[in-house]
C-alpha positions in Angstrom: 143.7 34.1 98.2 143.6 35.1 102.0 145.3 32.5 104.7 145.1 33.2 108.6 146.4 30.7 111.2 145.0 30.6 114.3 146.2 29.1 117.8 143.2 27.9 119.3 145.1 28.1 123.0 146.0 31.6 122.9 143.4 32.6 120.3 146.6 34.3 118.0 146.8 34.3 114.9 149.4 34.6 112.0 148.7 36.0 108.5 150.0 34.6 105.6 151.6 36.1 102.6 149.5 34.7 99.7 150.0 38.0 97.1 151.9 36.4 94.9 150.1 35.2 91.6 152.6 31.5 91.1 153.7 31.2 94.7 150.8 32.3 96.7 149.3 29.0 96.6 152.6 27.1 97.3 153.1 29.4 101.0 149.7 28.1 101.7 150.1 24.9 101.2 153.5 25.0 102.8 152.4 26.0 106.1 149.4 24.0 106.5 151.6 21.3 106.0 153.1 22.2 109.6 150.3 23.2 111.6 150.4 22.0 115.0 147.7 19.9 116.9 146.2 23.3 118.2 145.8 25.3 115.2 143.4 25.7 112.0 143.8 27.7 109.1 141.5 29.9 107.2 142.1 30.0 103.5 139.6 32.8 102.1 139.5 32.3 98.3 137.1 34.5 96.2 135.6 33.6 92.5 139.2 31.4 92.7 140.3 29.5 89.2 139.3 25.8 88.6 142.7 24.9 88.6 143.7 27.0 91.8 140.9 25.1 93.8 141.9 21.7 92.3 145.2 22.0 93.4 143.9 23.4 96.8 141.2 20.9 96.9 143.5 17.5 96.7 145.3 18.5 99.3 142.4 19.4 101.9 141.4 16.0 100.6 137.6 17.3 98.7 135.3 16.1 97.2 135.5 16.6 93.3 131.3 17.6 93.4 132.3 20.0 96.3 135.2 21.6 94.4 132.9 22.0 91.4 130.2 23.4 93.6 132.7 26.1 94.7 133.6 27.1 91.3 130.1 27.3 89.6 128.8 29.2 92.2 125.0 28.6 91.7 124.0 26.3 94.8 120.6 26.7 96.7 121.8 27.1 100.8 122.5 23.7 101.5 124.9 21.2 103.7 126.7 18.5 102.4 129.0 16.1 104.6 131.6 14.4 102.9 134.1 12.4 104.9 135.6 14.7 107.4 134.0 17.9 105.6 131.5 19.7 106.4 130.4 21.6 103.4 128.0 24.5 103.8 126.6 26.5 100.5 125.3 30.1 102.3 123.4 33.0 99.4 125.0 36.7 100.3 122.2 39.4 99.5 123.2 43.1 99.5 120.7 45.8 98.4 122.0 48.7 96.0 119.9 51.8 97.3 120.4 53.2 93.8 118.7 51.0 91.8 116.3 49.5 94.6 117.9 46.3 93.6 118.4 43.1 96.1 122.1 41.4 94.6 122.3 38.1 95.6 126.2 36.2 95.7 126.8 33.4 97.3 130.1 31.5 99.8 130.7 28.3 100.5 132.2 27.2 103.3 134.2 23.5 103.9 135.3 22.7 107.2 137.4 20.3 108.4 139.4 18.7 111.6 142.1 21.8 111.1 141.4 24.0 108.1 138.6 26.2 107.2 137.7 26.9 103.6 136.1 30.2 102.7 135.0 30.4 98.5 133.8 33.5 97.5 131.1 34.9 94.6 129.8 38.4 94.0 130.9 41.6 95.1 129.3 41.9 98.6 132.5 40.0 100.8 131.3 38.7 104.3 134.1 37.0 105.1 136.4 40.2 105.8 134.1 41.2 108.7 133.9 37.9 109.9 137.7 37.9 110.3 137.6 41.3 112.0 134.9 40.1 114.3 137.2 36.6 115.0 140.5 39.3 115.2 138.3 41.2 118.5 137.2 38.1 119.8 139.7 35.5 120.1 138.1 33.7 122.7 135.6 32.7 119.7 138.5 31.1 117.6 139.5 28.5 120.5 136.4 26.9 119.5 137.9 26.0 116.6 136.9 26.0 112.7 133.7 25.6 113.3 134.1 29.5 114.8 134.4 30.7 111.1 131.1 29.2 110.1 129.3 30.9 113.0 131.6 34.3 111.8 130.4 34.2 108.8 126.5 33.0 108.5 126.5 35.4 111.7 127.6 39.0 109.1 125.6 37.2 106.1 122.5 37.0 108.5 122.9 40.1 109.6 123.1 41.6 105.8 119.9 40.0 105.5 118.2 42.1 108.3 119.5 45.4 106.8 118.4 44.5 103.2 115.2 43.6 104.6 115.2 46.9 106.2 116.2 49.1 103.5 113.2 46.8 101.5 110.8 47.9 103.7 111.6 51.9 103.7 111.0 51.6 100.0 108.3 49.6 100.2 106.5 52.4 102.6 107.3 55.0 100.1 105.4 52.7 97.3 102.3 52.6 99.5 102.3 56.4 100.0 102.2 56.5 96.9 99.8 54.4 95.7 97.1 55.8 98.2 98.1 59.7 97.4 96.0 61.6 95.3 98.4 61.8 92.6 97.3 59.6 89.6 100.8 58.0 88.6 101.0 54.5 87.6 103.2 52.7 89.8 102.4 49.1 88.4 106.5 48.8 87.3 107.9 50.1 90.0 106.0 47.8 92.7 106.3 44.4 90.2 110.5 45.7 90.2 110.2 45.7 93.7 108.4 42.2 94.5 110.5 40.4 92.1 113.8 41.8 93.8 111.8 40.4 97.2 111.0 37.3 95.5 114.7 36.8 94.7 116.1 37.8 98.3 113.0 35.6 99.5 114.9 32.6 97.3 117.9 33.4 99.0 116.6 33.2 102.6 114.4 30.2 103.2 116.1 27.5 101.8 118.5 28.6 104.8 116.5 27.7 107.6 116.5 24.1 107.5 120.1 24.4 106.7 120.8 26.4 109.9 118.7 24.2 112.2 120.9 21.2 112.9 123.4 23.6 114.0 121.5 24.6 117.1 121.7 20.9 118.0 124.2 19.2 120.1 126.9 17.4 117.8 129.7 15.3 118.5 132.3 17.3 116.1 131.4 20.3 117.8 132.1 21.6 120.9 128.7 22.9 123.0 130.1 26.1 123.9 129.2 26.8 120.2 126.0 26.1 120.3 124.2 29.2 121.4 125.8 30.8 118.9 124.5 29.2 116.3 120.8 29.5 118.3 121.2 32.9 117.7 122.6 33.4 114.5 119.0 31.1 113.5 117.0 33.0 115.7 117.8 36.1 113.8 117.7 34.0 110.6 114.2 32.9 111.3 113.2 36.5 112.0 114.2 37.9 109.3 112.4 35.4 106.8 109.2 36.1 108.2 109.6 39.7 107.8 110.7 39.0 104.2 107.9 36.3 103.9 105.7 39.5 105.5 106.9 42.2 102.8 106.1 39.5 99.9 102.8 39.2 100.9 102.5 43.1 101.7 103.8 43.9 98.4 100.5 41.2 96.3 98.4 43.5 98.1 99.6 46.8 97.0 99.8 45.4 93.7 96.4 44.4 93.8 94.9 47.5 95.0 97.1 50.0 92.6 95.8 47.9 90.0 92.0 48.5 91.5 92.9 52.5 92.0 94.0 52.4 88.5 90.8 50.7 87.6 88.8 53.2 89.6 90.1 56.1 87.3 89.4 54.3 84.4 85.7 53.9 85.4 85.7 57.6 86.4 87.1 58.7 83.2 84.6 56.7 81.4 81.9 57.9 83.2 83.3 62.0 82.6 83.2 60.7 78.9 79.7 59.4 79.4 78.6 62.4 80.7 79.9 65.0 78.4 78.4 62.7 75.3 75.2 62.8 77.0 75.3 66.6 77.6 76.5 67.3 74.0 73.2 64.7 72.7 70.4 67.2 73.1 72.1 70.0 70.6 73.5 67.7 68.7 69.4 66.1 68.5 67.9 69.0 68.8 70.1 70.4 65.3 69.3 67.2 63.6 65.9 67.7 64.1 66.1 71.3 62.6 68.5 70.4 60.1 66.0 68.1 57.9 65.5 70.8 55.7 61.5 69.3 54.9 59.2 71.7 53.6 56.5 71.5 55.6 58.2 72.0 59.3 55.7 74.6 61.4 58.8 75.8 63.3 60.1 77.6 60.1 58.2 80.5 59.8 58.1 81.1 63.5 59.8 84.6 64.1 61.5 83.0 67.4 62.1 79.8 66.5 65.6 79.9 66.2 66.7 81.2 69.8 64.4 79.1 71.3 65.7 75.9 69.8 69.3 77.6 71.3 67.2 78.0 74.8 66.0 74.2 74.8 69.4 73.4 73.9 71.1 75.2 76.8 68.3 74.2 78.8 68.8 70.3 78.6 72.7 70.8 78.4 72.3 72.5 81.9 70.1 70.1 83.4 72.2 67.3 82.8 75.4 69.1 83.5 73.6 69.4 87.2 72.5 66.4 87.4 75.8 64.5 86.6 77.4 66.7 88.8 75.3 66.3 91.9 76.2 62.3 91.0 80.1 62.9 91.3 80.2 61.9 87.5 81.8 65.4 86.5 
């Protein structure tokens, strides 16, 4: 547990010591018990015990269904008002270059009339840039707590814009490779990829509507806000049609690996249909000879054995030309 307080006036702020296991908690609690009319606290928790955010929780005065939002951790981007709080469920995506994978987490974030709440899941953690970004602007923080929403969607949002960058440099690397001569089947690697975009697309576009109201004048809200938050949905909205883009992009270079890969099996078929054709006139020619009757006129003929080779070779050759003039060999 993180706790900042900060003076909306001067836009200071004051760091509370919450490293102890037992007591950490308690400090918390203590000082938000005497914050003054023109300061709010942010309490950043991450993957926090049920017990920890109950007792947290009761005294910010939650909702139990919030509180048990915070702790499962597997909420769809949504907004929630209850009472005084504002309760705003926002999906982190990181990708791990590594693996190619897209890793989704996800915060939620309660605000109220003086307090911010910040509950973390996953590994990726937004809300220490936020709080460097609110530490260089303190201008932003006299707007209030609804300054560490903005902070916060605004770093997620931006995440989203790299992942979807670092998506789309593999992505061009899978298309090279699809339409290069080389005859490697790619089918795994480009369904991996469209089901990590699938996921990150999950992640994005429930968001949207979410974000919208924000841009909207409110009366809990001061207006200075509001361009913010036009921004941070600007970039939002950009970003999932890029990913909305890269999904569709990725169907059709599914669909035409899968059509390459049918085009070599035709023209491995056709090799095979070639070579059996070539290898039929011997292989007739043989049988016909190999009958063994005892009336066959071709028996006693003093060259009838290297011309049956010659006919062979003959109609081998012709068909060996002919199938290659046709592009089947």
């Amino acid at each position: 547990m993180e706790c900042v307080i900060y003076r909306e006036r001067t836009g200071e702020y004051e760091q509370i010591d919450c490293r102890q296991a037992d007591a950490g908690c308690q400090a918390t609690l203590d000082r938000l018990a005497v914050l003054k009319p023109d300061e709010f606290a942010w309490i950043r928790m991450a993957e926090p015990r049920q017990e920890e955010l109950q007792r947290l929780g009761e005294y910010l005065e939650l909702h139990p269904l919030a509180i048990e939002d915070a702790v499962q951790a597997h909420q769809r981007p949504k907004q929630e008002r209850y009472g005084d709080v504002l309760a705003v469920a926002v999906k982190t995506v990181w990708f791990v270059e590594q693996s190619s994978d897209v890793e989704t987490g996800e915060v939620m974030i309660f605000l109220g009339p003086s307090f911010a709440l910040t509950v973390r899941h996953g590994a990726d953690d937004p809300t220490a840039e936020a709080a460097r970004r609110l530490a260089d602007q303190p201008d932003m923080t006299r707007l209030g707590p609804v300054s560490v929403l903005h902070a916060v969607t605004d770093v997620i949002v931006d995440a989203y814009a790299e992942a979807a960058a670092q998506v789309r440099t593999d992505l061009t690397e899978l298309e090279r490779c699809v339409f290069s001569p080389a005859r490697d089947d790619l089918t795994e690697q480009i369904y991996s990829l469209k089901r990590e975009v699938v996921e990150f697309r999950d992640a994005i576009q429930p968001l949207v509507p979410v974000m919208q109201p924000f841009t909207t004048a409110r009366d809990d809200w001061p207006r200075q806000v509001l361009p913010y938050f036009r921004d941070v949905t600007d970039h939002l909205t950009r970003t999932d049609t890029e990913v909305r883009a890269l999904d569709d992009l990725l169907a059709s270079v599914l669909d035409a690996h899968l059509a390459k890969v049918g085009t070599w099996q035709n023209d491995d078929m056709r090799r095979i249909s070639a070579w059996a054709a070539i290898f039929a006139i011997p292989t007739m020619v043989a049988g016909i000879y190999g009958m063994n009757f005892s009336h066959m006129p071709e028996l006693d003929w003093r060259y009838g054995y290297p011309c049956a080779l010659a006919v062979m070779a003959f109609g081998a050759g012709l068909l060996y030309r002919a199938f290659r003039r046709n592009g089947w060999l």
